[in-house]
N, C-alpha and C positions, 0 to 999 in steps of 0.2 A: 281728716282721713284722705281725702282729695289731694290735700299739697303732699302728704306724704307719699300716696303715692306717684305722683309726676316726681318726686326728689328719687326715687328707686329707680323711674323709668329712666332718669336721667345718666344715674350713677351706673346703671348697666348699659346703656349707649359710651360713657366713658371709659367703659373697663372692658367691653366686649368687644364692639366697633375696631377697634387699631388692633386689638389681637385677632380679630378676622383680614384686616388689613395684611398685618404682618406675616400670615399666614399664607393669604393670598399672594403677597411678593415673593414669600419665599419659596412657596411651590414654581408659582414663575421663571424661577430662577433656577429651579432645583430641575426644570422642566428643559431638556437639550433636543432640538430636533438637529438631528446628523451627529457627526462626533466630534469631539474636540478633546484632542491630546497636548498638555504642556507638559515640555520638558523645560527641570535647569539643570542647565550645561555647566557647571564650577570646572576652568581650567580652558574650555573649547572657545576658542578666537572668533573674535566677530565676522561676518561672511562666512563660516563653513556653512555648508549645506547639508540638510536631512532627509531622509527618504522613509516615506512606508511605502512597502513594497508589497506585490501578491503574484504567485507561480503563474505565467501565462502559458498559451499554447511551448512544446516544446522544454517545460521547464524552465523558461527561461522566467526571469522577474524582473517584473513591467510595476515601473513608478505607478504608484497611484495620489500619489502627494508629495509633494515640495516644502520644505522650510527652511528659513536661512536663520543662523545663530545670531542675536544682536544682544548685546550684553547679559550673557553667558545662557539666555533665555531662547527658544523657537516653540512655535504654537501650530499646531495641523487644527483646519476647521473643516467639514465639508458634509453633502448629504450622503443619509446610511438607510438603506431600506433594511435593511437587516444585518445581525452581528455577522461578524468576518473575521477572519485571521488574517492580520499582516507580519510583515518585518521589519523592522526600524533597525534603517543604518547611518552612520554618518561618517561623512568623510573626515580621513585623517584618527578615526576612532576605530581600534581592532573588535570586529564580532559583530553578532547581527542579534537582533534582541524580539523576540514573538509577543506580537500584544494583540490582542483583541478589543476589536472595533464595538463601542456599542455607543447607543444613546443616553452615555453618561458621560460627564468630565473623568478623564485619566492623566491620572501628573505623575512625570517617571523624574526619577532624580537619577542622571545620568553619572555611570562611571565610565571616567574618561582612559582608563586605563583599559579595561575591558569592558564593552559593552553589556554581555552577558552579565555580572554583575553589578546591572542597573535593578532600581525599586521602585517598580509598579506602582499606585494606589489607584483606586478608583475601578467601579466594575466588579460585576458578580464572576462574571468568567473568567476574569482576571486574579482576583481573588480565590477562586477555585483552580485554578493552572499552577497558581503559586505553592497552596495547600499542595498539588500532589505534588510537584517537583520536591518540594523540601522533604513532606514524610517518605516519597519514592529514593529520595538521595540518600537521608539517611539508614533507610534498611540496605540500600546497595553499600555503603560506606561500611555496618556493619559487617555486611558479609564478606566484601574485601577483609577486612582484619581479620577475620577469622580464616579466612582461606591463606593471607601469609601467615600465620599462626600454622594451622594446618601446614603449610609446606617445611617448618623450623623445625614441626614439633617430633620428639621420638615416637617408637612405633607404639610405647604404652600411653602415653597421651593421644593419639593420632584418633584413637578409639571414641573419645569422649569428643575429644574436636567435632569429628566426624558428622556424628548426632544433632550437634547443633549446629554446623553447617548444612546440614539438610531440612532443619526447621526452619534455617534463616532464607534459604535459596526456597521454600515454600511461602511463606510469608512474601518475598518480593515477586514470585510470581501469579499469586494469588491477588497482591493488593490493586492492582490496576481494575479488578472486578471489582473488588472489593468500591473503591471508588466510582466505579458505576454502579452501584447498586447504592451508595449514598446519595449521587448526586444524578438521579435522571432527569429532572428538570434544567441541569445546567449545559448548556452551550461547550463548556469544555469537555463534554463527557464525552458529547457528539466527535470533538476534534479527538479525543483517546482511542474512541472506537475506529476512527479512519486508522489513526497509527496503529492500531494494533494488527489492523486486517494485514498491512505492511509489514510488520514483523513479528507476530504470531499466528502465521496461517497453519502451522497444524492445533492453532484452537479454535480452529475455523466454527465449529458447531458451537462452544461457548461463544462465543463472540457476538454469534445469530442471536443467539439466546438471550443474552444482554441487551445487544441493540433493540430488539423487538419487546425488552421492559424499559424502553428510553420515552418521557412522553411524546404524544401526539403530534404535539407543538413540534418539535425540535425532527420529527422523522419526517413530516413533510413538507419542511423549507428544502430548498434548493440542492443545500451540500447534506440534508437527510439522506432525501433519493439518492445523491450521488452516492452516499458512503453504502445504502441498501444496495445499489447495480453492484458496488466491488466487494460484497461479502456475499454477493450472489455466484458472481465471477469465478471469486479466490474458493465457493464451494464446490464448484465446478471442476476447478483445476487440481484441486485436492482428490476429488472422487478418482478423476485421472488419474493422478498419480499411483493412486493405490492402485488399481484398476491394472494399472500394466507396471508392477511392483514383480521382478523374481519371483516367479513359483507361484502368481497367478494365472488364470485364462485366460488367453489374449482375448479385449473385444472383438467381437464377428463386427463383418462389415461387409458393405456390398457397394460398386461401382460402376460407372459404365469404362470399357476398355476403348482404346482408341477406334474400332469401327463401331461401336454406339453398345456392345453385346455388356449384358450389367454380369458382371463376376463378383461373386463372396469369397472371403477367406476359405470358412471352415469347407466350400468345393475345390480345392485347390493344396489342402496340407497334403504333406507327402511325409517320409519317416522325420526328415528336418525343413520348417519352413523359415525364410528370409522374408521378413516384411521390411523393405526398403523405402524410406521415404527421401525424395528427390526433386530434382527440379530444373528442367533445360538451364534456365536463368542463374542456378547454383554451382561457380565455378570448384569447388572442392569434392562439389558432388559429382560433377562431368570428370574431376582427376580421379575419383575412386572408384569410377565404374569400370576402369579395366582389369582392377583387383576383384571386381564382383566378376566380370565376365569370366577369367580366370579360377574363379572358385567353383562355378557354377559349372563350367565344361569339363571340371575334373571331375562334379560328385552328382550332376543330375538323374545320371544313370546308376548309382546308391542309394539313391531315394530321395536326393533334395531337390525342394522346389525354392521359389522367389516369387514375391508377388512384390511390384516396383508401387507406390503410390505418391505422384506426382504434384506437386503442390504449387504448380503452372498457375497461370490465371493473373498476375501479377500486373498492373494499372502501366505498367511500361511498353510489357511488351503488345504489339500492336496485333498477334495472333498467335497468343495460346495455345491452341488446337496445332495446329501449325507447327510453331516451334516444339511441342512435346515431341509428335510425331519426328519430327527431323533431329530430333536429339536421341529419340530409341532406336532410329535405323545407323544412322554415324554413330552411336558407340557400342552395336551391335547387341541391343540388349532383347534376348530372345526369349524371354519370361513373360510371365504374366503380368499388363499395366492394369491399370487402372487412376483415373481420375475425374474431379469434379471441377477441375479449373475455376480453384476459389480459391487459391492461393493459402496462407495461415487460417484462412476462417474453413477452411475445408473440413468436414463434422470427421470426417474420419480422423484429422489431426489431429483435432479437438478431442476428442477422446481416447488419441494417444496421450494427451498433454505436451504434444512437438511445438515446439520452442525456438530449433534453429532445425538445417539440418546440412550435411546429408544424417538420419538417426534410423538405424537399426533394434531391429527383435528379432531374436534367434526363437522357436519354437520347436518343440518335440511333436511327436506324432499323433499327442492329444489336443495340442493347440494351447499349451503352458509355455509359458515364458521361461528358458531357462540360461539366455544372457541377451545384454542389451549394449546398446552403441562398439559394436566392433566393429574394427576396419582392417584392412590389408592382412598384414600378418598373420593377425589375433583372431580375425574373422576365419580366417583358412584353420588355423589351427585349432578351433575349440569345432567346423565342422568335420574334421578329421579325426579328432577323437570322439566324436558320437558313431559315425558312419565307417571307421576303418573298424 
């Protein structure tokens, strides 16, 4: 009984032992601290160089790796505290190719023709970037064909078309949710949600909504937070825009005037107000104020006012205070200022949603918006037909 059991003991140290072995190597191996991306290059000469690249300050892109081609083959190796978007380009090859950084091997089978149709493998977010591009390509492909269909077809077909180009155009703008809502653990959802805040900001509140069922994990790394500030931002600048939308109330506001005295709008409407935003430093703005002054000495005495708000304050000039002042009395601007010499972060602007300027609001005598950005001509002429 004895010997057979040391003969079992044995025979499961020979059959266990190397498959724990085996096991252990191969997690080893399966195991990547930083990243490592191989590409083969079929067709790309030996010496060219490869780049992953990442948006620096400015937009510009700043190498973050180096590789050179040697027999049609180049390898990126290096440390990764955390998943990242790059761009992989090569010289002498047309296009730039977005891979995601993790701590896994990723091997691209490079096309030398176009880089954009190179093949990934390797990576969860990669893998999932890939998934939406394709299913996102083809409902956009669909819907192209239906809409040149739709534009051939007569007016009794045009009918049926119609229908299902508006299911297809729902479908492709629905499915980007729709992918976040499958994938909120993945790394790429996080990158979906930044591009969407970019070019879906009037679904600014879905978007919220989304990201905030993204997990844990993924909302407080680094480009989390980052993507939360700019869906905070873009709700911001959204609310603005409505906000001072035609045919709504203009925001009230309140400032101090250049001898320190704080003025509000809604103390200052008259039957038409001009909320002018300006700026000493804004040469377009200093060439339109003679069209204001001219507007203003024709129709103050009918009832319109001007309230200037100055958006001075600008890291150049060496006194703000100063130059406002010397810029209201040289273009003779005898209305009412007002400013916080804060330059674009100025809350009042902020709540215009001003962007550039010189930027105009026309108001009626309730304090409704009922036109915006006029200048010269067009400015004279829509306060003439209120007030004549």
């Amino acid at each position: 009984m004895q010997k057979t059991d040391v003969s079992m003991k044995r025979l499961f140290l020979i059959i266990i032992v190397p498959a724990l072995l085996l096991c252990c190597k191969q997690e080893q191996e399966a195991k990547i601290e930083g990243y490592r991306v191989i590409g083969e290059a079929p067709g790309v000469h030996n010496g060219i160089r490869a780049y992953l690249k990442y948006p620096g300050p400015n937009g510009r892109q700043v190498v973050k790796d180096t590789a050179i081609v040697i027999n049609e083959k180049f390898k990126f190796e290096g440390g990764l505290e955390q998943t990242e978007m790059v761009n992989l380009t090569i010289n002498s090859v047309q296009g730039v190719l977005p891979v995601i950084l993790e701590n896994e091997e990723i091997k691209i089978n490079i096309n030398k023709e176009k880089l954009t149709n190179s093949k990934i493998y390797g990576g969860e977010s990669n893998s999932a970037m890939i998934e939406f591009k394709e299913n996102f390509g083809a409902i956009t492909e669909k819907n192209d064909e239906l809409g040149k269909k739709y534009r051939q077809a007569s007016a009794k077909d045009k009918q049926a078309l119609s229908k299902q180009l508006l299911e297809i155009k729902k479908r492709r703008d629905n499915y980007p949710f729709k992918f976040l809502k499958e994938h909120p653990d993945n790394y790429y959802a996080l990158m979906l949600t930044d591009y969407l805040v970019e070019t879906r900001r009037e679904d600014i509140e879905k978007i919220s909504k989304y990201y905030n069922e993204l997990s844990e994990d993924l909302k407080t790394t680094e480009f989390g937070k980052s993507v939360n500030r700019k869906i905070k931002a873009m709700a911001d600048r959204m609310a603005a825009l409505r906000a001072t939308e035609i045919g709504k109330k203009a925001p009230n506001f309140s400032a101090p005037n250049p001898e320190g005295e704080i003025i509000a709008l809604k103390d200052v409407l008259g039957k038409v107000t001009i909320v002018d935003f300006w700026a000493a430093w804004c040469g377009p703005c200093r060439r339109e104020n003679p069209n204001v002054v001219k507007v203003y000495e024709q129709y103050k005495d009918k009832g319109l006012e001007i309230i200037g708000v100055s958006l001075d304050g600008n890291r150049r000039q060496k006194d703000p205070k100063a130059a406002w002042k010397k810029a209201i009395k040289d273009d003779n601007l005898t209305w009412h200022q007002v400013s916080n010499l804060k330059y674009f972060n100025d809350p009042i602007a902020r709540s215009y949603n001003i962007r550039s300027i010189p930027a105009t609001f026309v108001l009626d005598e309730n304090g409704v918006i009922i036109a915006t950005n006029l200048r010269g001509k067009a400015l004279e002429a829509k306060i003439s037909e209120i007030l004549n």
